[in-house]
C-alpha positions in Angstrom: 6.0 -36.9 20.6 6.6 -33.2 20.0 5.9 -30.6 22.8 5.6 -26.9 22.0 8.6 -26.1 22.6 11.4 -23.8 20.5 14.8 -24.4 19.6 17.2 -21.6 18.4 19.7 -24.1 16.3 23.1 -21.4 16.0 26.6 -22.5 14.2 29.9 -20.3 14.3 30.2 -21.7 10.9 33.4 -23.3 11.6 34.7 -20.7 13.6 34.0 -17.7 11.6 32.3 -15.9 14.1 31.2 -15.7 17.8 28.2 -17.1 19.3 26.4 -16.7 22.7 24.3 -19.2 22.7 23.2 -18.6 26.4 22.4 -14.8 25.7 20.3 -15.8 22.5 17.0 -17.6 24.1 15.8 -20.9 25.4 16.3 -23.2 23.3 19.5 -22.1 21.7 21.9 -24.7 20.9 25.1 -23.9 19.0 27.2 -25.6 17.0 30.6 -25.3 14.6 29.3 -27.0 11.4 25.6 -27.8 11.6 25.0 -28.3 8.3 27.7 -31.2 7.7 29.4 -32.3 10.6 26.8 -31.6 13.5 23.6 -32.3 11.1 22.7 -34.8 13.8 22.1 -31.6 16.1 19.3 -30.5 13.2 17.3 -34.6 13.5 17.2 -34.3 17.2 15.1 -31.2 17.4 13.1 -32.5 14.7 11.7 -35.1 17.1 11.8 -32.9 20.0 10.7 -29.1 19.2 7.6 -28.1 17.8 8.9 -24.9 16.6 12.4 -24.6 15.2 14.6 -21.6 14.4 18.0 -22.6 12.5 20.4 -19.7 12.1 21.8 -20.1 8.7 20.0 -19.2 5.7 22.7 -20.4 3.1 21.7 -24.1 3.5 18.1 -23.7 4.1 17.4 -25.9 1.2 19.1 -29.1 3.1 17.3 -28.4 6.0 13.9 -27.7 4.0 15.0 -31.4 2.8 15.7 -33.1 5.6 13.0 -32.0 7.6 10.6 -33.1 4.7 12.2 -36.2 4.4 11.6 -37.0 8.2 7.8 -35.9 8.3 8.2 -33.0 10.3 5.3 -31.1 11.3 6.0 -28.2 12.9 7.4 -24.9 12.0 10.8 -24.2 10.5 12.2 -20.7 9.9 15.8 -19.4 9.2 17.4 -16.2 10.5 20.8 -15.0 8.4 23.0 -14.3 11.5 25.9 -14.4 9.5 26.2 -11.6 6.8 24.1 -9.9 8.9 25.9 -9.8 12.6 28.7 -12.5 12.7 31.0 -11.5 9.9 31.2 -7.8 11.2 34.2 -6.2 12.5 31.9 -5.3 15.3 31.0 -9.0 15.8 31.4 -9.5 19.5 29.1 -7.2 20.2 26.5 -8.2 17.8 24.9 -10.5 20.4 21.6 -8.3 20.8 21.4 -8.0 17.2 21.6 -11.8 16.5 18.9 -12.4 19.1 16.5 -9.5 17.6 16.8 -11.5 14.0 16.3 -14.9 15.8 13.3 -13.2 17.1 11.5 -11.6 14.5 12.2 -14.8 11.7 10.1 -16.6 14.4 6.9 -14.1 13.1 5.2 -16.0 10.7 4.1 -13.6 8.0 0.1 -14.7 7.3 -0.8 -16.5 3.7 -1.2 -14.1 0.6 -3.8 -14.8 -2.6 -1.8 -15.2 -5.9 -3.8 -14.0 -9.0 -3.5 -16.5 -12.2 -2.5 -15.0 -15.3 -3.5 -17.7 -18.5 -1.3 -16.8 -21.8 -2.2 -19.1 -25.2 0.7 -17.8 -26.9 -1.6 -15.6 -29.1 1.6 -12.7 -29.9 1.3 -9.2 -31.0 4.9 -8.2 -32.3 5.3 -4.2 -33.3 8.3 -3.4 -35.6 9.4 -0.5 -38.2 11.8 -2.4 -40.0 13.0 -6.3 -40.6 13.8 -6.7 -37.0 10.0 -7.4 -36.7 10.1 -10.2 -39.3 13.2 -11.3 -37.9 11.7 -12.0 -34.5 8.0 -13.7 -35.9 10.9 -16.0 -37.4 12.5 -17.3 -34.3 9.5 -17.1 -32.5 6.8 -19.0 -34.8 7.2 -22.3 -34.0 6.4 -21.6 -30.4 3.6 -18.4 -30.7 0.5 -17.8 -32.4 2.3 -14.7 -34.2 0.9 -11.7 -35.7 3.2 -8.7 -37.2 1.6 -5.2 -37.3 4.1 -2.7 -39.0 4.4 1.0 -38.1 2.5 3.0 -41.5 5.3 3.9 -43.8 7.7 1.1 -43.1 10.4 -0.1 -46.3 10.1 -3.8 -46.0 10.6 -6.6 -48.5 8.0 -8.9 -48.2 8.2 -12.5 -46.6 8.5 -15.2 -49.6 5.6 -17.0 -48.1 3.0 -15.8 -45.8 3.5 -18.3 -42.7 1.8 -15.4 -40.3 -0.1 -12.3 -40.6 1.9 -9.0 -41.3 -0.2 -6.3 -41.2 -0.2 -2.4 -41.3 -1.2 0.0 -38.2 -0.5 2.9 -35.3 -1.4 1.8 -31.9 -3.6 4.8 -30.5 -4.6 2.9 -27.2 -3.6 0.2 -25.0 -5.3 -1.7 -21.7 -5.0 -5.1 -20.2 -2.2 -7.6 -19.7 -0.3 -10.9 -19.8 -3.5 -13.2 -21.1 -6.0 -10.0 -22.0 -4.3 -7.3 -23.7 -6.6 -5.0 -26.0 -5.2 -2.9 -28.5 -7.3 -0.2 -30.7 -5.4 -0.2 -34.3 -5.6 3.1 -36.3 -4.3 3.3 -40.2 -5.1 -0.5 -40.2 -5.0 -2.7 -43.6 -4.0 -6.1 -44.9 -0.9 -6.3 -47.4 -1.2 -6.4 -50.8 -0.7 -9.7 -52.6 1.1 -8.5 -55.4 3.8 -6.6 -53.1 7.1 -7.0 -54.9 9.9 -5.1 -53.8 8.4 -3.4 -50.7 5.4 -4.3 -49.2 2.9 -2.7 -50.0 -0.6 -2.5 -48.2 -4.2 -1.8 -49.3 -6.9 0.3 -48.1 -6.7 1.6 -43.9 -9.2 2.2 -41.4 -9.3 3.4 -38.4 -10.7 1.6 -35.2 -9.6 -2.0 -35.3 -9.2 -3.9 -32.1 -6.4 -6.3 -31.3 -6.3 -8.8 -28.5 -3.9 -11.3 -27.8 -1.9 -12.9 -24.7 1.5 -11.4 -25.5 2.5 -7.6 -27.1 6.2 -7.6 -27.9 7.0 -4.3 -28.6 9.9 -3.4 -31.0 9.1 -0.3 -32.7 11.7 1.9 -30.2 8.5 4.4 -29.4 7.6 5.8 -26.4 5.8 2.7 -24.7 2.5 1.9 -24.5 2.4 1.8 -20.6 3.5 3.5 -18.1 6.2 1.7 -15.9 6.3 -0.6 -18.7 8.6 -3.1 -17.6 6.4 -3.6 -14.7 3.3 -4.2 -16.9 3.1 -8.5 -17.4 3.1 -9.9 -20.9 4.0 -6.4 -22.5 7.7 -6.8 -23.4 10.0 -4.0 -25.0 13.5 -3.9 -26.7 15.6 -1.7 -28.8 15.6 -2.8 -32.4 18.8 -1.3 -32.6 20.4 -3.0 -29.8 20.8 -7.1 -31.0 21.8 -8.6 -27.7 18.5 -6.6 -26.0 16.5 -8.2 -29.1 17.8 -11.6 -28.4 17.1 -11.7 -24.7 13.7 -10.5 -25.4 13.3 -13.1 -28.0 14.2 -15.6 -25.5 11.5 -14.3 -22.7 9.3 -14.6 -25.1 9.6 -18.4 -25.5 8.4 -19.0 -22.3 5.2 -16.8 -21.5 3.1 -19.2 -22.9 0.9 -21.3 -19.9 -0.4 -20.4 -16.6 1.5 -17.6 -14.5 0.5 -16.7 -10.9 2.1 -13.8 -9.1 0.8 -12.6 -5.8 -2.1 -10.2 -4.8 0.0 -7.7 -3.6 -2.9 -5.4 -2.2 -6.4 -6.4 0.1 -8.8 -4.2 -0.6 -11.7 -3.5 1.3 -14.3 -1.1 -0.8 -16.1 -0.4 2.5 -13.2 1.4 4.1 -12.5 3.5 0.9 -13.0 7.2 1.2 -12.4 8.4 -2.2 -15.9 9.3 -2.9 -19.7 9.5 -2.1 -22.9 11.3 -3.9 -20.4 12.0 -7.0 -18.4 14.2 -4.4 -14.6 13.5 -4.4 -12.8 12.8 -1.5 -9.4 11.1 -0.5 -7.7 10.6 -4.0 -4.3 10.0 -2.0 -3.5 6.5 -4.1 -4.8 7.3 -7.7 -1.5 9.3 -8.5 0.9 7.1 -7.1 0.4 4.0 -8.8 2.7 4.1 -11.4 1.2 0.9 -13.6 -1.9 2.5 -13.6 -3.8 0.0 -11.4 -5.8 1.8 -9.7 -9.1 3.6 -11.2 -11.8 5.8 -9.7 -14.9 3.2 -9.5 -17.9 5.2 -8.0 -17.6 5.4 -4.2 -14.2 3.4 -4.3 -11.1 3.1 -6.2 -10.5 -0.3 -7.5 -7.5 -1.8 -8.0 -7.0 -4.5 -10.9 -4.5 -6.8 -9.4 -3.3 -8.6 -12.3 -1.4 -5.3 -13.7 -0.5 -3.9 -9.8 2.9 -4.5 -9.7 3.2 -4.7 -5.9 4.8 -1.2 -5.0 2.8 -1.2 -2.1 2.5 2.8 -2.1 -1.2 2.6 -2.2 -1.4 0.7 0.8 1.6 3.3 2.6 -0.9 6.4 2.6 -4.1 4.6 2.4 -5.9 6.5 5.6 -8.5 4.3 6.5 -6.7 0.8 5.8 -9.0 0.4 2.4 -5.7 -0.7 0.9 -3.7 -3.5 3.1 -0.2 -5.0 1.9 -0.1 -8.5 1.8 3.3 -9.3 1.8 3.8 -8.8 4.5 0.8 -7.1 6.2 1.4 -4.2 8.1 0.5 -5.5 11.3 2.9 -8.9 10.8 6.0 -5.8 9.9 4.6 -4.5 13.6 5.0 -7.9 15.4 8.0 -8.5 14.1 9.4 -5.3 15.0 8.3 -5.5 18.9 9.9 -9.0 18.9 13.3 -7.9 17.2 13.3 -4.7 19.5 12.5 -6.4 22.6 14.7 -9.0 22.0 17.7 -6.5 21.3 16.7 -4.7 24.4 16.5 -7.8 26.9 19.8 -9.1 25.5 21.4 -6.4 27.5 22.4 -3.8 24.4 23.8 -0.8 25.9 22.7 1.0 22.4 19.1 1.4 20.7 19.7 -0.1 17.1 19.3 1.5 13.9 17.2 -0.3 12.0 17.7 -0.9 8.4 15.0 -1.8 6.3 15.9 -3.1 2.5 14.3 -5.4 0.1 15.8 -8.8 -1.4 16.8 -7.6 -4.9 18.7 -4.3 -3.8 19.0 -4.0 -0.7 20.5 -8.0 0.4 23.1 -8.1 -2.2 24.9 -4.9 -0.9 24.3 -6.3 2.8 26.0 -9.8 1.8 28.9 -8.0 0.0 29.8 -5.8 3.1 30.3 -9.0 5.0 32.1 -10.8 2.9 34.0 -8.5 1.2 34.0 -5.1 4.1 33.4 -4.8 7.1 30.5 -6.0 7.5 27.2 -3.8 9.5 28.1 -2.2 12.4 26.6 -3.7 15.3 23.9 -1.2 16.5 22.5 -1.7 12.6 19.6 -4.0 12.6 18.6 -5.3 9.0 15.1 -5.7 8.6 13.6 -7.0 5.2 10.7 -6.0 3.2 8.9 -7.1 0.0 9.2 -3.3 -1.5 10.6 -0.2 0.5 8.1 1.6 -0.9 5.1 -0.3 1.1 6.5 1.2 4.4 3.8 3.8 5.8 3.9 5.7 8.5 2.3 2.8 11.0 5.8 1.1 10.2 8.1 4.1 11.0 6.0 5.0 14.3 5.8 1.6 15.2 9.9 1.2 15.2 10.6 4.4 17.1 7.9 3.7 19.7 9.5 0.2 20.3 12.4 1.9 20.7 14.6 2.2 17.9 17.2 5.1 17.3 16.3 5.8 13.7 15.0 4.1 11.1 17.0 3.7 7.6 15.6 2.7 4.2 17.9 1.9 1.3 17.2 2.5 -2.2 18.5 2.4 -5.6 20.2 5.3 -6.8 17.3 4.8 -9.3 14.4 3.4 -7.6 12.5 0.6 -9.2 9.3 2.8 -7.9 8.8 6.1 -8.0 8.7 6.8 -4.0 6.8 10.0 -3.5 4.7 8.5 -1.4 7.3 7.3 0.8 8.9 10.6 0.6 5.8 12.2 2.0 5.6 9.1 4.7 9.2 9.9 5.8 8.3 13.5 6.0 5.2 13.2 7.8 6.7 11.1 10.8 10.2 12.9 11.1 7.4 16.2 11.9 6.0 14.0 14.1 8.8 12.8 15.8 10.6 15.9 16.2 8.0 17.6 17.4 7.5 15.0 20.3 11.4 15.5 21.5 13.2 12.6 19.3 16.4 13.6 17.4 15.5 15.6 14.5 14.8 13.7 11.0 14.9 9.9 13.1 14.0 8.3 9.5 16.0 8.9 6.7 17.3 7.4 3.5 20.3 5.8 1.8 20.4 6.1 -2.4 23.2 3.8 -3.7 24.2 0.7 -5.8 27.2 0.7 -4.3 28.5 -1.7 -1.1 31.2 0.9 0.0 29.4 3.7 -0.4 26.6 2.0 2.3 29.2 0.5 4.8 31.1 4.2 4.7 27.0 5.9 5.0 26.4 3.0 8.1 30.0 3.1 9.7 30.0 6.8 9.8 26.4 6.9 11.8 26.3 7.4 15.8 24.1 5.1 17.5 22.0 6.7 19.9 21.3 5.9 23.3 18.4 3.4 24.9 15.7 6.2 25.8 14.0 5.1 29.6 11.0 4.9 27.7 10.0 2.2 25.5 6.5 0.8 24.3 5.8 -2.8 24.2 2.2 -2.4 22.8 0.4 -5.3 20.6 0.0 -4.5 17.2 -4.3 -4.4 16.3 -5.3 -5.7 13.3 -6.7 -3.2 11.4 -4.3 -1.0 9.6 -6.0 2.3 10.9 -5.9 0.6 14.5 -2.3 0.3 14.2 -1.3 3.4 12.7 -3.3 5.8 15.5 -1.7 3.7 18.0 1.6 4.2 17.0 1.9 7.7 16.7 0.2 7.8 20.2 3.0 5.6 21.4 5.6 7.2 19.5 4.7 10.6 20.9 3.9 8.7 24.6 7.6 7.2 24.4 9.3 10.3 22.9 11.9 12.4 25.5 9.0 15.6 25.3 5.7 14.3 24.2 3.6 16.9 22.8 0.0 17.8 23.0 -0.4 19.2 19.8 0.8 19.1 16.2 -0.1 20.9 14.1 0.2 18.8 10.2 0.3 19.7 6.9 -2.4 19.6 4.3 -3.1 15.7 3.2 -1.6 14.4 6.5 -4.1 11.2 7.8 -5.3 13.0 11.1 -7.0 16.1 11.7 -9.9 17.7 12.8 -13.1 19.0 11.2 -13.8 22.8 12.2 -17.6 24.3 12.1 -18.8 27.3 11.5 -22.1 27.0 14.3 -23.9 30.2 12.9 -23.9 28.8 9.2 -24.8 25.2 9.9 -28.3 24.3 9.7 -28.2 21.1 11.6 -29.5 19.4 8.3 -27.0 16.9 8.8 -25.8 16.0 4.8 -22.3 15.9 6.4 -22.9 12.8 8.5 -24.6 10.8 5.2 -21.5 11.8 3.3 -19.0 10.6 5.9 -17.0 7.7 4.6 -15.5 6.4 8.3 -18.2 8.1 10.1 -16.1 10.4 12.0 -19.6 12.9 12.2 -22.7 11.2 13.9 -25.9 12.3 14.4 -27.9 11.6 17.8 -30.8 10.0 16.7 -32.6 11.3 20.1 -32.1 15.1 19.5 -30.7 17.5 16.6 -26.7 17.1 17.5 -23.5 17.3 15.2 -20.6 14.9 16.7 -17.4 14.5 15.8 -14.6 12.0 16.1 -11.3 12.8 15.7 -9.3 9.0 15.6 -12.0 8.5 12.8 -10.9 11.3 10.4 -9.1 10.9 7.9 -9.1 14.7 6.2 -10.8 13.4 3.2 -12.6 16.2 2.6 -16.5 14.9 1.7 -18.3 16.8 4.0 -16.7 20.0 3.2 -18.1 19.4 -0.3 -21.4 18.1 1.0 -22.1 20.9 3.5 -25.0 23.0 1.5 -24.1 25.7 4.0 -20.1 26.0 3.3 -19.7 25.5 7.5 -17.3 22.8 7.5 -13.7 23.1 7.0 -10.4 20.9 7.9 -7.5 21.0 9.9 -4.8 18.7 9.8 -3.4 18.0 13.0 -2.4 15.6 15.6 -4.2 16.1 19.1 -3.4 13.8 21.1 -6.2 14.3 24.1 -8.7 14.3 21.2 -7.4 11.0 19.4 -8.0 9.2 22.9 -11.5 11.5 23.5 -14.7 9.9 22.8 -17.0 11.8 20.9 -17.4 15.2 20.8 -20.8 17.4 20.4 -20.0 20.1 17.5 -23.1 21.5 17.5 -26.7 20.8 19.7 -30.1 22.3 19.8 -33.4 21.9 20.9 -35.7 19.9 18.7 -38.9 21.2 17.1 -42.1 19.5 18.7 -45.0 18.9 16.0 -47.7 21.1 17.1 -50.5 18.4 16.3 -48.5 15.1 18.0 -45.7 16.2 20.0 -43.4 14.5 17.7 -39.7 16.3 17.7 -38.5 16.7 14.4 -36.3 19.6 12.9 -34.5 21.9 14.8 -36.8 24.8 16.4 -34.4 27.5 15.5 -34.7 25.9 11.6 -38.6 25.7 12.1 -38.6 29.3 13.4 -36.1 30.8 10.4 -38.4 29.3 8.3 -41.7 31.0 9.5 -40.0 34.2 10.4 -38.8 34.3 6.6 -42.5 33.8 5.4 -44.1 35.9 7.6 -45.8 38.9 5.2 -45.6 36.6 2.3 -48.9 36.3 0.0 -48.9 32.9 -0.3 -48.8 32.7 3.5 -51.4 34.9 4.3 -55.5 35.7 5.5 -57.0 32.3 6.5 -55.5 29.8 3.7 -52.3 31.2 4.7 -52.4 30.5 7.8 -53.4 27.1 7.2 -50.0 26.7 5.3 -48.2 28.0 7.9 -49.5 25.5 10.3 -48.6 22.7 8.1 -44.8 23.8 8.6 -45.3 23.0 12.3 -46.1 19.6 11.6 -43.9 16.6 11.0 -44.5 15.0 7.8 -47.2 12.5 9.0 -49.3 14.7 10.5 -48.9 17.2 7.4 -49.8 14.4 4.8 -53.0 13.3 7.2 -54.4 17.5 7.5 -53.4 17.7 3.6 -55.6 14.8 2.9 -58.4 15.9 5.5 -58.6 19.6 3.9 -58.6 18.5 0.8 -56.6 21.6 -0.8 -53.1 22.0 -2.4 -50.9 23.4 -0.1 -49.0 24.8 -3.2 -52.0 25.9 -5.1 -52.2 30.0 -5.6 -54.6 31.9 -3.3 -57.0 32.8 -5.5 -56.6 30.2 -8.2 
């Protein structure tokens, strides 16, 4: 029977590199040739651990296998200690660093939604020339093809009409794989009689298109932004055969059901970006570079069958509206404080330099540095990450505060995503940081294709020294939670924490400044308040203010009827950890008739000092009017109704 405990199963993969088992957990057991020799070592746990660790990813499939094929149960996970530590030329003193990745493969990242795309087949195929025939050819015994030809086009026409070729400009494009919609201007059917070049009847303007599939060989600008990211929509030269043929042979197979993951939770009730037709936090809307995202009323919404999982949303998303699912920033946070605190209680003499990189880019360069270089240095700790561009600043905080030295991110020399907001991320925390004490500009980034050029950029790096000061602190759930409590570790943690920064405009914290003469105590501002960082007191007239709840989205400086409100980004750090504070107080209004507060009684006395002299308020119906503003509204309905008059009625008639 399985108990709940963990093995650490390690190899030296014949030799190739050193192991301590003893410094790398309970648990660890190590071994020369686990996957052939000493496979016994891998069915023994099986029977005996509950959780198991095996550090090897090359023959994870065989292990998958195996521990299928015996029934197991319980959790297996890989770490690659290999290309990642052991084949280093810094490999005996990678033992910290193998017992971080150990630990942070052992944080299982939570379950994701895919989103199912259905495609019948039904093709679209653009062209300007034969290329377009060409590929309805090779492609009509598989798709439901239609050919719409640019307006002008010299083409001979087909010798038999096995699938519609048609005439037309494309003038607008929406949807995807499955649900694409296209309006068709210049629009018309062939002639019959075409001879040498077909030839096409009456246009129109107006038609709609949809189909499952839009091949795309006209060579015009695309029909979508970040086009190669958009599903079903595929694009090639017609000039370039070989990118014709490969396109032709994608093709073939998008017909059936595709699923690809929800990259983004969203949570409407978080969302800031609007309320009462006033705009607020538009941070996402010009970052998505498929076009995902729309203004929806109150909300953004974010159509997850063309998001393309860039995760940049999600990175400056102030109020955790937007989460990233694979994985979640809090799982990124977990695994981080085991990695760190596993490199710290191995004994490492240096804080480590983590390196975060995704699997495309980012793994490749990493595996051809250890088998073909040097390997990584041993104070450089390799973390990956679905995109690079989903890191926000919760991350970057989170990694410092636990005690990193820096925090690297690798890239393409040209990014798959456009990164601006991970630019401005990277910007916001290096303020941070350095303004709390840590070495200036902790988190940088690397921009290279190129192995050599990122073992020269990581061998050239000093590794900086374990600060006294560490924080060990669990990760909340929420994505707000986490990112407040990060930057209040990173800056509790840092060498000179600060009191007070001040940010720049569009930074996540701040406060909200009031002008007390102009406010009115009507209290618009706290209706309008997305994360209700302004209360009421539903006792007496009173403006409060929260300043962890802020997210500088501006909606109640365009709500304020009095202009009174204004922002200022900013970090203060007694006033993120502050409960409530009062903005603005007075003493209610008591009805003259009940006793009833209502109003404010400066308000109620503006408002009869202002009248005072007016006709309409004057001799004896006018002083019945003026009593009526010294009622609350139930008392003023109930002497309306008793008197019998129109308050708003002339005097005089």
């Amino acid at each position: 029977m399985q108990t709940r405990k963990t093995a650490r199963l390690t190899c030296t993969c014949e030799q190739t590199m050193p192991i301590d088992s003893a410094a790398l957990g309970a648990g660890a057991q190590p071994a020369t040739q686990l996957c052939r020799a000493q496979l016994d070592h891998f069915r023994a746990a099986l029977g005996e651990f509950a959780e198991i660790t095996v550090g090897c990813t090359q023959e994870a499939p065989l292990f998958t296998e195996i521990a299928e094929d015996d029934g197991y149960t319980g959790h297996l996970r890989f770490a690659n200690l290999r290309e990642t530590a052991g084949w280093s030329d810094e490999a005996a003193r990678a033992t910290p660093k193998m017992a971080a990745l150990l630990a942070m493969a052992e944080i299982a990242p939570a379950a994701f939604e895919v989103v199912s795309l259905e495609s019948a087949g039904v093709t679209l195929i653009l062209g300007r020339d034969e290329v377009a025939l060409e590929a309805a050819r090779d492609l009509g015994e598989l798709l439901d093809i239609t050919v719409l030809l640019t307006p002008g086009v010299d083409v001979t026409p087909p010798r038999q009409t096995t699938w519609p070729v048609l005439q037309g400009r494309i003038v607008k494009a929406q949807g995807h794989l499955g649900a694409f919609e296209l309006t068709v201007n210049a629009y018309a059917a062939p002639a019959p009689s075409s001879r040498q070049r077909l030839a096409f009847e009456d246009a129109r303007d107006g038609a709609v298109s949809r189909c499952d599939l839009v091949i795309d060989l006209t060579g015009n600008t695309p029909l979508f932004s970040a086009d190669a990211l958009r599903p079903g929509y595929l694009r090639a030269d017609p000039r370039d055969p070989v990118a014709v043929a490969r396109l032709i042979a994608r093709a073939q197979q998008m017909v059936g059901t595709f699923d690809k993951p929800k990259y983004i939770e969203f949570t409407p009730d978080l969302c800031a970006h609007s309320r009462n037709t006033l705009t607020g936090c538009t941070r996402c809307l010009p970052l998505c570079p498929t076009g995902a995202i729309t203004s929806a009323g109150d909300t953004v919404a974010i159509d997850p069958a063309i998001c393309a999982g860039c995760g940049q949303c999600a990175a400056v998303c102030p109020t955790g509206a937007a989460a990233y699912a694979l994985p979640q920033a809090e799982t990124l946070a977990q695994q981080l404080r085991a990695g760190l605190g596993a490199w710290f209680k191995a004994g490492a003499r240096m804080a480590p330099s983590l390196l975060l990189h995704d699997a495309d880019h980012g793994t490749p360069l990493i595996d051809a540095m250890a088998r073909f270089g040097r390997g990584l240095p041993a104070h450089v700790l390799p973390l990956q990450v679905n995109e690079i561009s989903q890191i926000g600043p919760e991350t970057l905080a989170a990694a410092l505060a636990y005690g990193a030295g820096e925090v690297v991110i690798l890239d393409r020399t040209r990014p798959a995503h456009p990164r601006d907001g991970l630019e401005a991320t990277l910007a916001l925390v290096n303020l941070i940081a350095t303004e709390a004490g840590h070495p200036p500009a902790p988190c940088t980034l690397i921009e290279t294709d190129d192995p050599d050029a990122l073992q020269d950029a990581l061998w050239q790096r000093k590794a900086q020294p374990v600060r006294p000061t560490r924080s060990s602190f669990l990760p909340p759930e929420d994505k707000r939670g986490l990112l407040l409590l990060s930057v209040q570790e990173l800056n509790r943690t840092a060498p000179e924490p600060a009191a007070h920064i001040a940010l720049p405009e569009g930074a996540p914290f701040g406060r909200v400044e009031l002008d007390l003469d102009a406010c009115t105590l009507c209290l618009s501002c706290v209706g309008a308040c997305p994360t209700g960082a302004l209360s009421d007191n539903p006792d007496m007239p009173m403006l409060r203010f929260s300043e962890s709840a802020c997210v500088q989205c501006g909606i109640c400086v365009e709500t304020c009827p009095e202009d009174a409100l204004r922002l200022t980004p900013q970090l203060d750090f007694d006033a993120l950890g502050a409960p409530r504070r009062v903005l603005k107080e007075e003493e209610p209004f008591a009805c003259t008739q009940c006793g009833k507060p209502f109003g404010t009684r400066s308000s109620i006395e503006r408002v009869l000092g202002r009248l005072e002299g007016h006709w309409m308020f004057s001799g004896p119906e006018g002083a019945e009017r003026r009593a009526l503003l010294s009622m609350c509204d139930d008392c003023r309905t109930e002497a309306v109704v008793k008197a019998g008059f129109d308050p708003h009625d002339r005097i005089g008639g």
